[in-house]
PyMOL CGO cylinders between C-alpha atoms (Angstrom):
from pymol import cmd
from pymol.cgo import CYLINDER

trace = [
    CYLINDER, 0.00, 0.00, 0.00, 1.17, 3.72, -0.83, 0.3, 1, 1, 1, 1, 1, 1,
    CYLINDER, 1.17, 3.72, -0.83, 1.97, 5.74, 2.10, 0.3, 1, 1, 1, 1, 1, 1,
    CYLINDER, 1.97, 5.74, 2.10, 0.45, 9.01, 0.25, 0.3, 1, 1, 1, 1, 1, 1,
    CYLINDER, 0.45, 9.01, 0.25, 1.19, 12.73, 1.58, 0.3, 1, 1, 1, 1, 1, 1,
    CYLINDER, 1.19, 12.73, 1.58, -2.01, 13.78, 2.88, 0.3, 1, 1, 1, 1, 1, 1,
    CYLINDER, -2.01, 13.78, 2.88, -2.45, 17.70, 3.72, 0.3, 1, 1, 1, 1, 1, 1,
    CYLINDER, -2.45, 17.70, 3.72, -5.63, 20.12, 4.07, 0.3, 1, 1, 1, 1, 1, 1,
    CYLINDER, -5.63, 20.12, 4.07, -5.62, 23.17, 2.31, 0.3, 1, 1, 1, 1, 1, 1,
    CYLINDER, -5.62, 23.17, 2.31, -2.03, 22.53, 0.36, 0.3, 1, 1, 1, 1, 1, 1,
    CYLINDER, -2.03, 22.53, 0.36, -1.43, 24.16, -2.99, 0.3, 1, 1, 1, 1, 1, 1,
    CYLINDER, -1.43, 24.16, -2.99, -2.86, 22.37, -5.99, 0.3, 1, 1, 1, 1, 1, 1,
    CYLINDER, -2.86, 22.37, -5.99, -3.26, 23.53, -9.17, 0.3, 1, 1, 1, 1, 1, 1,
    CYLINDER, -3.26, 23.53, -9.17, -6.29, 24.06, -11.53, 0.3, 1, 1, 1, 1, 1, 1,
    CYLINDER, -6.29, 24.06, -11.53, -3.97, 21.86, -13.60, 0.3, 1, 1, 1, 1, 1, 1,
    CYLINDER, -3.97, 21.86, -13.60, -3.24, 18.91, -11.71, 0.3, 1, 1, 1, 1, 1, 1,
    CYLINDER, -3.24, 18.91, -11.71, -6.92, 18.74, -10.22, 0.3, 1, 1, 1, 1, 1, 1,
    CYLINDER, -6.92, 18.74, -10.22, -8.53, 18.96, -13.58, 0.3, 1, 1, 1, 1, 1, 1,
    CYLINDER, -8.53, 18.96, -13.58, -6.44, 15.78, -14.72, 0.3, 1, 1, 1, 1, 1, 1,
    CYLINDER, -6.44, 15.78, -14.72, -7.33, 13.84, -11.09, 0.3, 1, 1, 1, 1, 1, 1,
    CYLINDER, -7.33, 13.84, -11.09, -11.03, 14.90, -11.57, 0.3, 1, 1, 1, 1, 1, 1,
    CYLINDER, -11.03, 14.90, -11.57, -10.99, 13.65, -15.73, 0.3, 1, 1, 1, 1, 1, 1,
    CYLINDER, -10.99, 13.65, -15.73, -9.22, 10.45, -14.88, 0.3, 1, 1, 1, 1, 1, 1,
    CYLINDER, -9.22, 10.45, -14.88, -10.96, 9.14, -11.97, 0.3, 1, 1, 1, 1, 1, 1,
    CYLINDER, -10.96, 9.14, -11.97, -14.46, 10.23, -13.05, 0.3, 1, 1, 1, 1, 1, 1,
    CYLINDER, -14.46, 10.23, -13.05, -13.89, 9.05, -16.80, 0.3, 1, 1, 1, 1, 1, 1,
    CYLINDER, -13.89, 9.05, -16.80, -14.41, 12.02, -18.56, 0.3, 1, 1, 1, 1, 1, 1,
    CYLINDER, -14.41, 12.02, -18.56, -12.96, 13.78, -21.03, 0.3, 1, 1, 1, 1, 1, 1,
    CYLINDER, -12.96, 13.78, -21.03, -10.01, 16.49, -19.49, 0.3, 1, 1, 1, 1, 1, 1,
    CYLINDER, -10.01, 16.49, -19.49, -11.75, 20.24, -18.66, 0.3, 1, 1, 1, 1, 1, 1,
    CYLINDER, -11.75, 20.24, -18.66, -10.81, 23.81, -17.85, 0.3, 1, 1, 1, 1, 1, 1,
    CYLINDER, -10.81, 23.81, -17.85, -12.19, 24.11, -14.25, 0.3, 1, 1, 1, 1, 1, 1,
    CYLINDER, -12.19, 24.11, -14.25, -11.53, 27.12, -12.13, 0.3, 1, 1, 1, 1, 1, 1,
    CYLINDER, -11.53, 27.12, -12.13, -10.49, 24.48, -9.14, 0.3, 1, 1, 1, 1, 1, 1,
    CYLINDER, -10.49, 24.48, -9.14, -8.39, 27.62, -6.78, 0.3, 1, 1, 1, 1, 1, 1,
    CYLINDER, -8.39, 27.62, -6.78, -11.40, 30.37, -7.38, 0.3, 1, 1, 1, 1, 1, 1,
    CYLINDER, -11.40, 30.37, -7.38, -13.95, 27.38, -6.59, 0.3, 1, 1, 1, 1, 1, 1,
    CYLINDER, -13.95, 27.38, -6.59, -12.00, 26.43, -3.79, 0.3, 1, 1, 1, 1, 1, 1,
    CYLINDER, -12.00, 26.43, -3.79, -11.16, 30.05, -2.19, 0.3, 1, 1, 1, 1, 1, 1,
    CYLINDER, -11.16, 30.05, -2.19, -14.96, 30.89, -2.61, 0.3, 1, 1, 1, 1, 1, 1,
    CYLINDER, -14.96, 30.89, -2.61, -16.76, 27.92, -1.42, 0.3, 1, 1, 1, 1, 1, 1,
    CYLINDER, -16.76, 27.92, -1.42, -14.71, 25.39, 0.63, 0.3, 1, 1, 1, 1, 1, 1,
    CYLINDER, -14.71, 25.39, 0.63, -14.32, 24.85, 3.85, 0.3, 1, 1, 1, 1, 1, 1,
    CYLINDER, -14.32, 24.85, 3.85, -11.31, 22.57, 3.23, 0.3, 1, 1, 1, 1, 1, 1,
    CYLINDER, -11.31, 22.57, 3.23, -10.07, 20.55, 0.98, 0.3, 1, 1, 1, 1, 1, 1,
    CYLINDER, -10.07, 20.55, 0.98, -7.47, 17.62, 1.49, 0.3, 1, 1, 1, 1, 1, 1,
    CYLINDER, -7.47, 17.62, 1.49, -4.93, 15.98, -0.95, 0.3, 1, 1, 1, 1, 1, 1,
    CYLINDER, -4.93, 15.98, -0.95, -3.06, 12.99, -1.08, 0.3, 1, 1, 1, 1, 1, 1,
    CYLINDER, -3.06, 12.99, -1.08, 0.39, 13.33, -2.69, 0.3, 1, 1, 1, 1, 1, 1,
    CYLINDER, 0.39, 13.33, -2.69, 2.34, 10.22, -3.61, 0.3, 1, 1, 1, 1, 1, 1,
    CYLINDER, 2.34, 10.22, -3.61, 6.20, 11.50, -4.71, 0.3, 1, 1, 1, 1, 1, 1,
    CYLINDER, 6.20, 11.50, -4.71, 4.74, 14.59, -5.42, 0.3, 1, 1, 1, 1, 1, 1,
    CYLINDER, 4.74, 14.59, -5.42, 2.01, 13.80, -7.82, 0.3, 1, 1, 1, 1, 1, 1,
    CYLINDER, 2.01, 13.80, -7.82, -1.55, 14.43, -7.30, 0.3, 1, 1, 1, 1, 1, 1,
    CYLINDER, -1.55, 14.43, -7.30, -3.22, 10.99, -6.48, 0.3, 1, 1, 1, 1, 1, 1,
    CYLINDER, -3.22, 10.99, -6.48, -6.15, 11.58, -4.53, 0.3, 1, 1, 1, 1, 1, 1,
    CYLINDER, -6.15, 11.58, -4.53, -8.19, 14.44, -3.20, 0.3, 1, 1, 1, 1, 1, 1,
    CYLINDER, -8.19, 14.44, -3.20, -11.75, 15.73, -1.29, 0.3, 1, 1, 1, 1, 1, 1,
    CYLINDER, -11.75, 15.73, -1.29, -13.47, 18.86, -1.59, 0.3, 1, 1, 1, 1, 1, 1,
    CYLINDER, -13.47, 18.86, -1.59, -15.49, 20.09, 1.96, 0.3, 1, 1, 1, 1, 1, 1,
    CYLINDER, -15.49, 20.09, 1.96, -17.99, 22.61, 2.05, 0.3, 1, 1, 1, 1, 1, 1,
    CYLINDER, -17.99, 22.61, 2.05, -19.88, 24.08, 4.91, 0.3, 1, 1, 1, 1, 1, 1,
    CYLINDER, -19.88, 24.08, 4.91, -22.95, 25.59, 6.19, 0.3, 1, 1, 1, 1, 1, 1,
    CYLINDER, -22.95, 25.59, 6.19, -21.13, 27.65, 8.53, 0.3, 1, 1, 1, 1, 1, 1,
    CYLINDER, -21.13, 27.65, 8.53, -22.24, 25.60, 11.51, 0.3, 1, 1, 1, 1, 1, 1,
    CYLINDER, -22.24, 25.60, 11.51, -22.93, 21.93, 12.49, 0.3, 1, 1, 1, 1, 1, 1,
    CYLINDER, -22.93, 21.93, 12.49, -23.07, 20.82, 8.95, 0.3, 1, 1, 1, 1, 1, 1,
    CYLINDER, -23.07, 20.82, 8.95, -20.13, 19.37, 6.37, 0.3, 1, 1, 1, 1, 1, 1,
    CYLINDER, -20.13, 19.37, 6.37, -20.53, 18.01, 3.55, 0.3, 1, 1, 1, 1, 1, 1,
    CYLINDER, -20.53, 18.01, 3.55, -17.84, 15.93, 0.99, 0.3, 1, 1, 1, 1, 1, 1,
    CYLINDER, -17.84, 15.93, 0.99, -17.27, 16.60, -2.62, 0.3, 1, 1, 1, 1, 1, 1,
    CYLINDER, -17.27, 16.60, -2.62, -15.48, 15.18, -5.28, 0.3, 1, 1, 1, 1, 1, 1,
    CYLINDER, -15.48, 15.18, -5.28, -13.77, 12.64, -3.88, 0.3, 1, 1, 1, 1, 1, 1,
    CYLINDER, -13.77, 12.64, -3.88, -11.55, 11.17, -5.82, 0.3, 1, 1, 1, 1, 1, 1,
    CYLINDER, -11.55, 11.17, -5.82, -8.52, 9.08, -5.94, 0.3, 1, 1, 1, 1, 1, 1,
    CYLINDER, -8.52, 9.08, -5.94, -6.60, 8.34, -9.28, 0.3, 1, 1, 1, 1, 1, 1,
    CYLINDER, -6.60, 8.34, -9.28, -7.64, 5.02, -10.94, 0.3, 1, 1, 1, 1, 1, 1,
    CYLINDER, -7.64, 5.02, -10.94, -3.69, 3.35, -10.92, 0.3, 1, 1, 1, 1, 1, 1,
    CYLINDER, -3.69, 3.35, -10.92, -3.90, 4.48, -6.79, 0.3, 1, 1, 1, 1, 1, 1,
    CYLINDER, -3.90, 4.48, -6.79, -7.96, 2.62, -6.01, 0.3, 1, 1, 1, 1, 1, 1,
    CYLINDER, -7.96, 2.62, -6.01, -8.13, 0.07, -3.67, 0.3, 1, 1, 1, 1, 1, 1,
    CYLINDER, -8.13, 0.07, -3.67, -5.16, 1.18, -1.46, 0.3, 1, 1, 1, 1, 1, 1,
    CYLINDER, -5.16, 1.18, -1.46, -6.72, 2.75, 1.43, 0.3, 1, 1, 1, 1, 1, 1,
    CYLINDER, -6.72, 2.75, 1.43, -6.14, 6.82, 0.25, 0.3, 1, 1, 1, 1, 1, 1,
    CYLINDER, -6.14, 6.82, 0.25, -9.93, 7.05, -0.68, 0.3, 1, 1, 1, 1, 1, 1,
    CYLINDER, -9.93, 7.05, -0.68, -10.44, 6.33, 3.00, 0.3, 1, 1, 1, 1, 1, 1,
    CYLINDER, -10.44, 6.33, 3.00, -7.54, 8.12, 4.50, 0.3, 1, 1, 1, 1, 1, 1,
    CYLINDER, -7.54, 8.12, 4.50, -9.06, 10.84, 2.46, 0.3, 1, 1, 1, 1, 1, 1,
    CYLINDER, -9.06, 10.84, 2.46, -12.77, 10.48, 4.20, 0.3, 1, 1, 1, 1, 1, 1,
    CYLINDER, -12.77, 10.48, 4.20, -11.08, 9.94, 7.67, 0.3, 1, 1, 1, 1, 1, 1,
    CYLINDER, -11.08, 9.94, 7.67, -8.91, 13.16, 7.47, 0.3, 1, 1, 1, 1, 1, 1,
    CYLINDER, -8.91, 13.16, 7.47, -11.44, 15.33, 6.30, 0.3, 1, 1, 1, 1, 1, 1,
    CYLINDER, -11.44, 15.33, 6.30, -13.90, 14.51, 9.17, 0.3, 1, 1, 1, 1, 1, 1,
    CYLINDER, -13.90, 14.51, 9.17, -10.94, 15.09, 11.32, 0.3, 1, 1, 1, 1, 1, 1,
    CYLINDER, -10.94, 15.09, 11.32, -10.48, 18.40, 10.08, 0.3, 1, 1, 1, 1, 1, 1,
    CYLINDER, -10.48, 18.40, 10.08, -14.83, 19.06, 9.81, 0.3, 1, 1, 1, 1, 1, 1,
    CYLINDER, -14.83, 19.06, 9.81, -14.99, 17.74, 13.78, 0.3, 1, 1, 1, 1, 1, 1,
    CYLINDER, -14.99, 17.74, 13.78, -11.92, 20.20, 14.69, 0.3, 1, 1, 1, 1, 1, 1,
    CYLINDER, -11.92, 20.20, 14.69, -13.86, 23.40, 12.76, 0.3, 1, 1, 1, 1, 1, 1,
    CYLINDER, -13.86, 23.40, 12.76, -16.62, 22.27, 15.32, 0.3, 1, 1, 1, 1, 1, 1,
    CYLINDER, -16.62, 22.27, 15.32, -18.38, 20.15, 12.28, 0.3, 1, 1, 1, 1, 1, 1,
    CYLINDER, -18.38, 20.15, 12.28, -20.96, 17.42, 14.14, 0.3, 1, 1, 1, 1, 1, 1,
    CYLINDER, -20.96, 17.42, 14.14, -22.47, 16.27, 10.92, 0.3, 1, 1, 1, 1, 1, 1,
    CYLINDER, -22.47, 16.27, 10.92, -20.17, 14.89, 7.38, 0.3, 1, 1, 1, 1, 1, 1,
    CYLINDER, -20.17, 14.89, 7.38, -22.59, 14.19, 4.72, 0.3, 1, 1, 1, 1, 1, 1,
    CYLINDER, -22.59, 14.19, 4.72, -21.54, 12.90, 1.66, 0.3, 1, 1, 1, 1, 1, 1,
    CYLINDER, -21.54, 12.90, 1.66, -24.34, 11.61, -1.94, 0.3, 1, 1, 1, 1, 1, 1,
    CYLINDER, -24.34, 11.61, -1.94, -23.14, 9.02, -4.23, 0.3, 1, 1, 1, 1, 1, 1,
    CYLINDER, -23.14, 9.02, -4.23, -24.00, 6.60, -6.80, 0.3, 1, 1, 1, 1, 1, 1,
    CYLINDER, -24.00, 6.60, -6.80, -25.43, 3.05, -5.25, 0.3, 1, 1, 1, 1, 1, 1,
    CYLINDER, -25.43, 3.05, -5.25, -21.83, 1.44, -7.05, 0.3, 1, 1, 1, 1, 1, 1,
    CYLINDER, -21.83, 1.44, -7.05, -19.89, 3.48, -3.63, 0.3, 1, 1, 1, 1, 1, 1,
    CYLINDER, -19.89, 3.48, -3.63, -21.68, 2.38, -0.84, 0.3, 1, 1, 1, 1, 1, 1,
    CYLINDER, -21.68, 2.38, -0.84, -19.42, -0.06, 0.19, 0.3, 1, 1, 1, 1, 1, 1,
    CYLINDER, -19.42, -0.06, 0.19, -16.93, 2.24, 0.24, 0.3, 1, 1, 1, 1, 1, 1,
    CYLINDER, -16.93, 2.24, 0.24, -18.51, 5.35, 2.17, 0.3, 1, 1, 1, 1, 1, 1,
    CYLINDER, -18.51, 5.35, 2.17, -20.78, 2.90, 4.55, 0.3, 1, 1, 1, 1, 1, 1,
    CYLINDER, -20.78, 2.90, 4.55, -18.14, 0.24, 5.21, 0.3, 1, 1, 1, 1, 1, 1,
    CYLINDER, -18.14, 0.24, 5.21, -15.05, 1.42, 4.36, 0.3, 1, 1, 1, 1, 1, 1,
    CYLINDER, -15.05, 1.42, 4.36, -15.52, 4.93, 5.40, 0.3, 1, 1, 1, 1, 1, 1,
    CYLINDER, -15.52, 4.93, 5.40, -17.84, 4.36, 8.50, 0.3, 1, 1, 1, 1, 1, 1,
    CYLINDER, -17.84, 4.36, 8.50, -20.67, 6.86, 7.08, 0.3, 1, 1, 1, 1, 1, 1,
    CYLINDER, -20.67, 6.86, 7.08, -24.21, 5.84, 7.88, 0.3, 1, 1, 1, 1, 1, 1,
    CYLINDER, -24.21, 5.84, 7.88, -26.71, 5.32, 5.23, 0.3, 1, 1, 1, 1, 1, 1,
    CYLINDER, -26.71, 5.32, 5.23, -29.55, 7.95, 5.28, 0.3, 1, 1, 1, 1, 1, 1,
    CYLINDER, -29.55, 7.95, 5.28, -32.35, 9.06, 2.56, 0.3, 1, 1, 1, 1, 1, 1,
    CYLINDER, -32.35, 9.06, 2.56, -31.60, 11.61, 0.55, 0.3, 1, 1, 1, 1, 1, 1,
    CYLINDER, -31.60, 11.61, 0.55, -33.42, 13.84, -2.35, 0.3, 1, 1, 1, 1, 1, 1,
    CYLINDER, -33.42, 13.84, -2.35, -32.14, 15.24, -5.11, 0.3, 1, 1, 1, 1, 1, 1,
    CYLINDER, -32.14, 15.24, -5.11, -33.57, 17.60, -8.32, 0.3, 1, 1, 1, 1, 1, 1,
    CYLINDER, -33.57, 17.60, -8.32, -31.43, 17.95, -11.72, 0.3, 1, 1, 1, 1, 1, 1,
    CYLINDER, -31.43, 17.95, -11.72, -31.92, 21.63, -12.01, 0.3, 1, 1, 1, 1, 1, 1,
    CYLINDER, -31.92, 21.63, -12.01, -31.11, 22.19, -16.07, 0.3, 1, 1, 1, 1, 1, 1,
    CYLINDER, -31.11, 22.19, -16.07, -28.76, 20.28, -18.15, 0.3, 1, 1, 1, 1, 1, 1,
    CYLINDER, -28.76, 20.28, -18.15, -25.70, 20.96, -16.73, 0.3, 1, 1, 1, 1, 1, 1,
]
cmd.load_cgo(trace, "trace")
């Protein structure tokens, strides 16, 4: 198993996020604003650095109180299946209970519930959610 570099709120480029985010969501490579996104919404984010490349990262916004939620979690495809996804998940509710956090959420697909519900130790709960557009 990788012993990854895991930091909150390190330097990352728009660069090296956009390639994490194409290749471990399977879609084609994009110009996303990651820093501006970052500095105006997040509460934290944390990446995980294996000999100084980008191999994993999480996204964690707020509601200014009791409330965190995860986003884009991702780790690179040639790094699944090692443990950073979860190292990932634990830090960042490390970081959300120290900010005085009591709640992580986190949505995803019915394919990652093992991971977030076993491997991660989040609880299942019902959620809704409206497709506003087609964006």
């Amino acid at each position: 198993m990788k012993e990854p570099r895991l930091a909150v709120m390190a330097r990352v480029s728009d660069h090296e996020l956009n390639e994490l985010h194409a290749a471990a969501f399977e879609h084609e490579l994009a110009a996303v604003p990651w820093n501006e996104r970052l500095k105006r919404h997040s509460l934290f984010w944390v990446t995980a650095r294996w000999q100084g490349s980008l191999i994993g990262f999480v996204n964690v916004i707020g509601d200014g109180g009791a409330h965190a939620v995860l986003l884009d979690t991702c780790v690179h495809p040639h790094s699944q299946g090692e443990g950073i996804g979860r190292a990932l998940v634990r830090s960042a509710a490390e970081e959300a209970q120290r900010l005085g956090c009591h709640w992580l959420h986190a949505d995803y697909e019915p394919d990652l519930v093992d991971f977030y519900e076993r491997v991660s130790g989040l609880s299942h709960t019902e959620a809704g959610l409206l497709r506003l557009g087609s964006g």
